[in-house]
C-alpha atoms as one frame of an Amber mdcrd trajectory, in Angstrom:
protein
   8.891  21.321  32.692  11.434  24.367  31.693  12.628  23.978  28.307  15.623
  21.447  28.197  18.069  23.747  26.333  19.457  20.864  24.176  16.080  20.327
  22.934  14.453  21.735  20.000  10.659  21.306  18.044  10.812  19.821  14.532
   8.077  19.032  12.105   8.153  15.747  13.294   8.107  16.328  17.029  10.861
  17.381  19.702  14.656  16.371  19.181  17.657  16.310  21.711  21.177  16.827
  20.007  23.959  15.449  21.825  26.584  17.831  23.089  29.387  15.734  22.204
  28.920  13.365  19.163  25.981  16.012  17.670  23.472  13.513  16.852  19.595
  13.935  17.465  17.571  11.642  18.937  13.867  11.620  19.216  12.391  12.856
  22.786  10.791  10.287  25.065   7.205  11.681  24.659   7.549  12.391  20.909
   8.705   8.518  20.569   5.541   7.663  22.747   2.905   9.926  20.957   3.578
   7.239  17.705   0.889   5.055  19.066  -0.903   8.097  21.197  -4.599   8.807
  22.352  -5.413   9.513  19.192  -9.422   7.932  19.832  -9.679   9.131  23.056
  -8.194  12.696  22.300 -11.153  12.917  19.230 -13.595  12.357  21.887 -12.250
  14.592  24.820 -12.026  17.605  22.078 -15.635  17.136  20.952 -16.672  17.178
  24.831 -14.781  20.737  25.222 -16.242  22.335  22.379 -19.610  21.265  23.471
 -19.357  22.219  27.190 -17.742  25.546  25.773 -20.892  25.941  23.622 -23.183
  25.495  26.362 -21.783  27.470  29.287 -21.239  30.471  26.383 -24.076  30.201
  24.127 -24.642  33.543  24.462 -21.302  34.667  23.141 -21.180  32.199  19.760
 -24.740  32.763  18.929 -24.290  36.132  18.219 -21.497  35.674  15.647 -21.782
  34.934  11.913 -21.661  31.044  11.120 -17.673  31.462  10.340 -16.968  33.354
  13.207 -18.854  30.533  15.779 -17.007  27.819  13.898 -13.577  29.304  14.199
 -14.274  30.342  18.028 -15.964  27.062  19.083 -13.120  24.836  17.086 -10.763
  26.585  19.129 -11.776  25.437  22.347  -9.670  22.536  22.895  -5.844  24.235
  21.663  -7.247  27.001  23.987  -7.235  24.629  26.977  -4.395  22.683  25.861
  -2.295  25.640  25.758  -3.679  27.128  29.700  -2.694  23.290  30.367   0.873
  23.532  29.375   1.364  26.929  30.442   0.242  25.562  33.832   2.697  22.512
  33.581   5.924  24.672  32.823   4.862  26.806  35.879   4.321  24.151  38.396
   7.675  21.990  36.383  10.228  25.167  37.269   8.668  25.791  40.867   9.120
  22.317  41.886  12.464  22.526  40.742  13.270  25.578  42.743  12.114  23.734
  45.740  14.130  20.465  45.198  17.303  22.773  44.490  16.919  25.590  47.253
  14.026  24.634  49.501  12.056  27.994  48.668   9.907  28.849  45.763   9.976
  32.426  43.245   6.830  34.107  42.892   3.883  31.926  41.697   0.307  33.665
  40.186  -2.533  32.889  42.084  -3.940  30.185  39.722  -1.630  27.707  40.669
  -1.262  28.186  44.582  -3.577  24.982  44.910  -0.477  22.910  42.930   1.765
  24.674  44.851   0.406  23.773  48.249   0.222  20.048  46.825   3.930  19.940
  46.249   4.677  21.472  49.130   2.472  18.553  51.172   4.464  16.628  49.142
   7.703  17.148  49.986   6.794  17.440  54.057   4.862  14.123  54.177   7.349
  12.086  51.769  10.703  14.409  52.738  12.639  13.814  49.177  16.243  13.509
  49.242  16.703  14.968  45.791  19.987  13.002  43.487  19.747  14.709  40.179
  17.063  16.986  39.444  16.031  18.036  35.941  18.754  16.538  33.878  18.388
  15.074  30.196  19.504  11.872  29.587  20.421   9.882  26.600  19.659   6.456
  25.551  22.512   6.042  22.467  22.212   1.803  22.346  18.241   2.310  20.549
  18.457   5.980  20.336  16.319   8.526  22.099  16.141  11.483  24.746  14.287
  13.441  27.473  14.048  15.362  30.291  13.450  13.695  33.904  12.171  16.065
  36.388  13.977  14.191  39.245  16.007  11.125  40.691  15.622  11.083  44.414
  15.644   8.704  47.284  12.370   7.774  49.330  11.526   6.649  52.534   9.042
   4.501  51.701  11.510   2.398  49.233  14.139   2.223  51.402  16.559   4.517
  50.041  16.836   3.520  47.059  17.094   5.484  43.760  13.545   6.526  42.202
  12.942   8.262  38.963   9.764  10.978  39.898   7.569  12.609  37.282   5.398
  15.037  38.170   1.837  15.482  36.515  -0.637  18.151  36.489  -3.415  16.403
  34.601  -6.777  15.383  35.629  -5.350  11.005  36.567  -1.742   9.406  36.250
  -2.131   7.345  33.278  -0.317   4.132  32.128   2.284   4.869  29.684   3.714
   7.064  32.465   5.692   4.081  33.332   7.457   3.619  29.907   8.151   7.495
  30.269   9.505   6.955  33.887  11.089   3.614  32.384  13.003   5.622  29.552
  14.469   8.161  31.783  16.026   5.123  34.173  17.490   3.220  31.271  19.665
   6.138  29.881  23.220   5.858  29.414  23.944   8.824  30.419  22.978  12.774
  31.505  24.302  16.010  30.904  25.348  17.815  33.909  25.303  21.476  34.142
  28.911  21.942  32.207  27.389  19.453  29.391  29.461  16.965  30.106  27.855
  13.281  29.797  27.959  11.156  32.760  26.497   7.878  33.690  23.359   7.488
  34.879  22.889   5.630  37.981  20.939   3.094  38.743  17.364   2.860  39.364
  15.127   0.512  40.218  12.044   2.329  41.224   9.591   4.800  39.109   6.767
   6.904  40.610   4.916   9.507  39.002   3.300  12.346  41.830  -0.124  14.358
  40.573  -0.383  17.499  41.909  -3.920  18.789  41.828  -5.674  22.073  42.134
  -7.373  21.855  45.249  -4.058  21.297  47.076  -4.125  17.816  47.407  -1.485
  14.929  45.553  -1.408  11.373  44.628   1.574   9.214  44.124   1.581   5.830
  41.946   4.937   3.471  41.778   4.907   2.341  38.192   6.143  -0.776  36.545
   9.152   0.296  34.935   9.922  -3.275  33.785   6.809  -3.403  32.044   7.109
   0.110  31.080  10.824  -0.386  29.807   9.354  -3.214  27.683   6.671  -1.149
  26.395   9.307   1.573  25.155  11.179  -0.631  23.888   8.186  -1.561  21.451
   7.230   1.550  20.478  10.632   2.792  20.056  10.707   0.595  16.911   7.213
   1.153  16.053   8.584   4.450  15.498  11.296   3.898  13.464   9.063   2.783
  11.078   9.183   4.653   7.607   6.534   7.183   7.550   5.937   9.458   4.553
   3.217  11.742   5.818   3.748  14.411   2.917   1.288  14.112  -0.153   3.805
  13.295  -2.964   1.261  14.189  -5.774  -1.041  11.952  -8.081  -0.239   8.749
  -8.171  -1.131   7.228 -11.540  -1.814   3.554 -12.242   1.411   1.614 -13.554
  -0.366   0.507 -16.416  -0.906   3.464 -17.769   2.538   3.421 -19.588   0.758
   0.336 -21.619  -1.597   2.776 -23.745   1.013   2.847 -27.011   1.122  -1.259
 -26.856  -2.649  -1.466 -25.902  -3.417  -3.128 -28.892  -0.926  -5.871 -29.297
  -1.872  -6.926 -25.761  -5.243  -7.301 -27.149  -4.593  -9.047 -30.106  -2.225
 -11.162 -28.394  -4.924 -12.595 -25.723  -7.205 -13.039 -28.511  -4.734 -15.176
 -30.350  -4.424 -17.443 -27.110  -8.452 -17.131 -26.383  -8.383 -18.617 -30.193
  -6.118 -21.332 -29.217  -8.112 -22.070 -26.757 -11.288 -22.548 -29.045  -9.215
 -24.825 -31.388  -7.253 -26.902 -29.514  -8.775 -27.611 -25.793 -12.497 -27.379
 -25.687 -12.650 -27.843 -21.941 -10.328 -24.791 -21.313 -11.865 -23.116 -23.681
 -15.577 -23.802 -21.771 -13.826 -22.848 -18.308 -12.832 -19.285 -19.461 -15.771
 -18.627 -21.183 -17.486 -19.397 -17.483 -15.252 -17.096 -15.593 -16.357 -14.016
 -17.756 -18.036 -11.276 -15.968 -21.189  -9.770 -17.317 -19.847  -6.319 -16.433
 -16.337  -6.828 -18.806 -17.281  -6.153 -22.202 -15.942  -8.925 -24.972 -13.682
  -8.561 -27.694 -16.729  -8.762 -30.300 -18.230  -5.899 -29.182 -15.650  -3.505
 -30.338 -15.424  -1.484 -26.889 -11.352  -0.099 -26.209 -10.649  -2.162 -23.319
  -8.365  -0.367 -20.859  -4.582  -1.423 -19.307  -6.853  -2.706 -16.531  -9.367
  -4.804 -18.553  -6.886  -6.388 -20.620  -4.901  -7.349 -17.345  -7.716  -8.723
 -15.685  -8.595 -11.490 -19.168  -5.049 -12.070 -18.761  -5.447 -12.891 -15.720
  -7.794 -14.878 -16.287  -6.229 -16.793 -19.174  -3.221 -17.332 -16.796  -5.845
 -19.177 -14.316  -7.137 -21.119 -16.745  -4.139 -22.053 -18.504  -2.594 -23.559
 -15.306  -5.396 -25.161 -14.133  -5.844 -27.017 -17.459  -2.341 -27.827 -18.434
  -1.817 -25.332 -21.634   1.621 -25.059 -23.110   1.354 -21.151 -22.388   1.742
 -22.009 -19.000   3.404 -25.584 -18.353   6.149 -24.170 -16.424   3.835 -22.997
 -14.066   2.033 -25.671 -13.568   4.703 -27.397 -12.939   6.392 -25.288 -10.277
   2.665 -25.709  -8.998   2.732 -29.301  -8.449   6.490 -29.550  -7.279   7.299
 -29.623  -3.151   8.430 -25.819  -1.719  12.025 -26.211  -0.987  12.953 -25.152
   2.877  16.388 -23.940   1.061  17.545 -21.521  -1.461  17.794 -23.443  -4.650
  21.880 -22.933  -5.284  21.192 -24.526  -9.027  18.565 -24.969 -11.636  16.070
 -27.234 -11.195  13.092 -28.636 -13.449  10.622 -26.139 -11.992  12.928 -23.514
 -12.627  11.662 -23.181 -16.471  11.486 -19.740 -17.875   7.606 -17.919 -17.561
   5.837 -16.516 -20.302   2.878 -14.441 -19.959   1.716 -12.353 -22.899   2.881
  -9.069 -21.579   6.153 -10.561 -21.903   5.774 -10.564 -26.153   5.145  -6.479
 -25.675   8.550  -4.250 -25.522   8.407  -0.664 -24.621  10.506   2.365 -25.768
  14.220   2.524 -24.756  13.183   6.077 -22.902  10.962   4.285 -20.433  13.737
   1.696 -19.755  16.109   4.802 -19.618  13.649   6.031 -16.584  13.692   3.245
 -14.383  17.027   2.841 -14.354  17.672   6.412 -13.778  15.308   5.735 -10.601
  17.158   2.829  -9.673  20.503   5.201  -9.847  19.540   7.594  -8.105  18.037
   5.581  -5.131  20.316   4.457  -1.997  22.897   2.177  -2.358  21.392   0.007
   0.215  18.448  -0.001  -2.182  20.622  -0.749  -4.935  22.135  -3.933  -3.097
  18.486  -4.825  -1.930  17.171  -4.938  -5.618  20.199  -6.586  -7.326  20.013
  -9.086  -4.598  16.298  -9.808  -5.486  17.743  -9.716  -9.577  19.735 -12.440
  -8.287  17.907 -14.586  -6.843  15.322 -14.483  -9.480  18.324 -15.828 -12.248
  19.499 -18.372  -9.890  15.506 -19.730 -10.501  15.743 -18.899 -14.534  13.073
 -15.683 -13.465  15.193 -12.845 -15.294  13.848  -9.547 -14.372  16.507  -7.566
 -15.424  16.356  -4.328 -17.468  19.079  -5.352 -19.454  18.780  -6.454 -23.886
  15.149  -5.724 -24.710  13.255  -5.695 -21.872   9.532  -6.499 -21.973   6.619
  -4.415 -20.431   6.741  -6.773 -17.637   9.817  -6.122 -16.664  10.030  -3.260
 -16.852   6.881  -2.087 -14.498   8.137  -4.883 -11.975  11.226  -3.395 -11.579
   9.620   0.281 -11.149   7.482  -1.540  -8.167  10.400  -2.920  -6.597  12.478
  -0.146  -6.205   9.236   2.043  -4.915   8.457  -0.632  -2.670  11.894  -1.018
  -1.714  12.496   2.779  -1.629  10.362   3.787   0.792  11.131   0.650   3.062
  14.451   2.396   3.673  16.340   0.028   0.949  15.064  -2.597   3.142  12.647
  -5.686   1.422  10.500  -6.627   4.867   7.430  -4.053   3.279   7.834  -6.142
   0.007   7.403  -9.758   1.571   4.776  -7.956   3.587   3.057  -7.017   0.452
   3.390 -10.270  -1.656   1.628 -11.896   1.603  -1.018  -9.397   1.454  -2.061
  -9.964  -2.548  -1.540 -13.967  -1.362   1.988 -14.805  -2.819   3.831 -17.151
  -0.967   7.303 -16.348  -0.178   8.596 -19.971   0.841  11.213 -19.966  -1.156
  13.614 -16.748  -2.309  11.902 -14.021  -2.516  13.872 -12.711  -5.984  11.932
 -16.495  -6.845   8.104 -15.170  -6.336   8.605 -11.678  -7.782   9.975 -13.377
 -11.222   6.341 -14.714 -12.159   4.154 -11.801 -10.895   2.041 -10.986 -13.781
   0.791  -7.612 -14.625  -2.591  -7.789 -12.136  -0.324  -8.792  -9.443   2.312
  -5.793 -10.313  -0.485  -3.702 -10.139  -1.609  -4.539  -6.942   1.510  -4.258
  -5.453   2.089  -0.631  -6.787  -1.149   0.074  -5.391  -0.291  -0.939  -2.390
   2.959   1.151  -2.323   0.646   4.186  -3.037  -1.639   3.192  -0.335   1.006
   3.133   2.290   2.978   6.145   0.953  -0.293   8.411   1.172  -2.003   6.907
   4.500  -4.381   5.037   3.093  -2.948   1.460   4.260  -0.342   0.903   7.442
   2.285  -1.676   8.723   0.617  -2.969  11.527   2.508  -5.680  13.829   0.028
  -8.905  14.846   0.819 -10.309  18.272  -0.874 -13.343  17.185   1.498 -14.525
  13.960   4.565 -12.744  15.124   4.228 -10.538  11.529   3.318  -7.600  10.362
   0.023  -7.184   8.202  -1.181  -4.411   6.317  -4.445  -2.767   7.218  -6.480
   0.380   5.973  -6.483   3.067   7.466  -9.745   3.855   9.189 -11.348   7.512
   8.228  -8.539   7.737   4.699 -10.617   7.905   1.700
């Protein structure tokens, strides 16, 4: 296909700009290559570099090791590029033919594709409509190029959308392509001037081959349309392929108050000792061979001292310990199916011992400069969240003296919330992920998050921000998980 002149390449594939109201869309094939042949394109490379090294052996051997790896590694954009050279060719002839009846000048190479189109059009006798016109979808936003609307004999003169393929076998997402094209508002006609598209009912996509012959498939375009549809919002998801730089563990801002987290969980392990035997014997049993104790002098890191809290936080629940009574509580109470509007007994302040440690007024100072300078739709997003949390007595604002707690959830929920586009569906995501519920409010969950759960979901920010973990829609719950990403390290 010729260029479509109100196309253009960005770093994040091709873009059509509307003529009139100016705003880009994504291209039809760029919106399909989200969830492309990414498997099957690994393997079809490695089988071109190794017939390439066969057949010319004698011609890589010769060269240092460098010099063979940068030749043979080339095979496949070396193909790819012949390939779409090809395409254009055989694109701008057939439209010469469906304009004029006659074709320029072709090279010699493609006079096997030319004869194919040419059998073609005598067998099938097109009665070209529009021919190579870009259309725009503005409802869900996108654009493209159709090679040609025609009517057909053998669909009883109705209107069909036609693609025309040079590859090796028509393959299936050729009807959400074809599908795309037919449910456009509108094309641009030569004086780029929008007009409506008409209707179409029928898709079929024509392969012209080398050795003169062609093969024409009617497509689905319902199924295809549906299809599009899908992946049109797969690819609106937020994507942050650049690295962003080093992403360092939350609780490393914990180092200066490192030591009154440790001497406060030794004060509750103490409690324990003294006043509940039983609880006492239960987190003694949950301690790990491989996490050093208190007695033995060793500088336990942010991450250590999170994990006994943890720990303590289990046990303290599980056996009833003032620390932790409004927990258990909550615990044994029913899950509302409503927003609580007011207070209820449940809704008892939290404390967890990184509650008792403040930070310095300059790290405060930088979350809330984060917070400022985020979207507003972020900023709505997050206050909501504050919100809700209050209504359930869970205050995790930044506002008096606020404690280290509080301060590194609210630096993961603007992240998170960040780079969901000020939106909170990654965050729920998330807290399902680490195994919070979200039955109730969501502002309601994210008030008791302790410091191991904060941790995890920061990590999990990270992950997704760098590739490492992805969104990925199940068909079977209706949600979206997250997964790792297969080959990230």
């Amino acid at each position: 296909m010729t260029s479509p002149k109100l196309a253009k390449t960005t770093r994040t594939g091709r873009v059509y700009k509307h003529p009139v109201t100016g705003v880009e869309y994504p291209s039809v094939t760029t919106v399909l290559g989200t969830v492309g042949k990414g498997e099957a394109l690994k393997h079809w490379a490695a089988n071109e570099v190794a017939k390439y090294a066969v057949k010319n052996r004698d011609t890589w051997t010769r060269l240092d090791d460098a010099a063979a790896i940068d030749l043979l590694k080339r095979e496949p954009l070396r193909f790819l590029d012949k390939a779409a050279s090809r395409g254009t060719d055989v694109h701008a002839l057939a439209e010469a033919y469906a304009k004029t009846g006659s074709m320029p000048q072709w090279a010699d190479e493609i006079s096997g594709y030319v004869d194919a189109l040419r059998r073609f059009f005598d067998e099938h006798q097109p009665r070209p409509v529009l021919v190579e016109y870009t259309v725009f979808n503005n409802d869900i936003g996108y654009a493209g190029s159709f090679d040609m609307v025609c009517q057909l004999d053998a669909f009883d003169d109705v209107n069909v959308i036609l693609d025309y393929k040079t590859s090796k076998a028509i393959y299936p997402d050729v009807a959400a392509q074809l599908a795309a094209y037919a449910n456009g508002n509108e094309y641009i006609d030569d004086n780029n001037t929008p007009q409506p598209m008409p209707k179409i009912p029928v898709g079929v996509a024509v392969r012209l081959a080398a050795d003169g012959t062609y093969q024409m498939v009617e497509c689905d375009i319902e199924a295809g349309w549906r299809y599009f549809q899908a992946v049109r919002k797969v690819h609106d998801i937020p994507t942050k392929p650049m690295l962003l730089g080093d992403v360092q563990p939350p609780l490393s801002r914990i180092s200066d108050n490192r030591n009154a987290l440790r001497e406060r969980l030794i004060a509750r392990i103490a409690w324990l000792r003294e006043n509940n035997k039983d609880a006492f014997t239960a987190f003694v049993a949950t301690w790990t061979p491989e996490l050093p104790t208190f007695k033995s002098g060793h500088q336990h890191s942010s991450v250590e001292l999170a994990r006994i809290e943890r720990m303590l936080v289990d046990v303290e629940r599980e056996h009833s310990v003032p620390f932790h009574e409004a927990i258990t509580a909550r615990d044994e109470q029913p899950t509302p199916t409503a927003e609580p509007t007011t207070a209820t007994q449940d809704d008892a302040p939290v404390t967890m011992a990184s509650d008792e440690i403040t930070v310095d007024q300059s790290e405060v100072e930088k979350v809330r400069t984060k917070l400022n300078s985020s979207s507003e739709k972020t900023r709505e997003t997050v206050k909501k969240i504050a919100q809700q949390a209050n209504r359930a007595k869970r205050n995790i604002s930044l506002n008096g003296k606020p404690s280290l707690r509080r301060v590194l959830l609210a630096d993961m929920l603007i992240d998170a919330i960040n780079d969901d586009d000020g939106d909170s569906n990654a965050l729920e995501v998330m807290m399902r992920h680490i195994g919070i519920r979200t039955e109730r409010t969501l502002g309601y969950d994210i008030g008791v998050l302790d410091i191991d759960k904060i941790t995890k979901m920061s990590d999990l920010t990270a992950a997704l921000r760098s590739g490492k973990a992805a969104m990925q829609y199940n068909t079977n719950t209706d949600t979206f998980d997250i997964v790792e990403q297969e080959g990230q390290q």
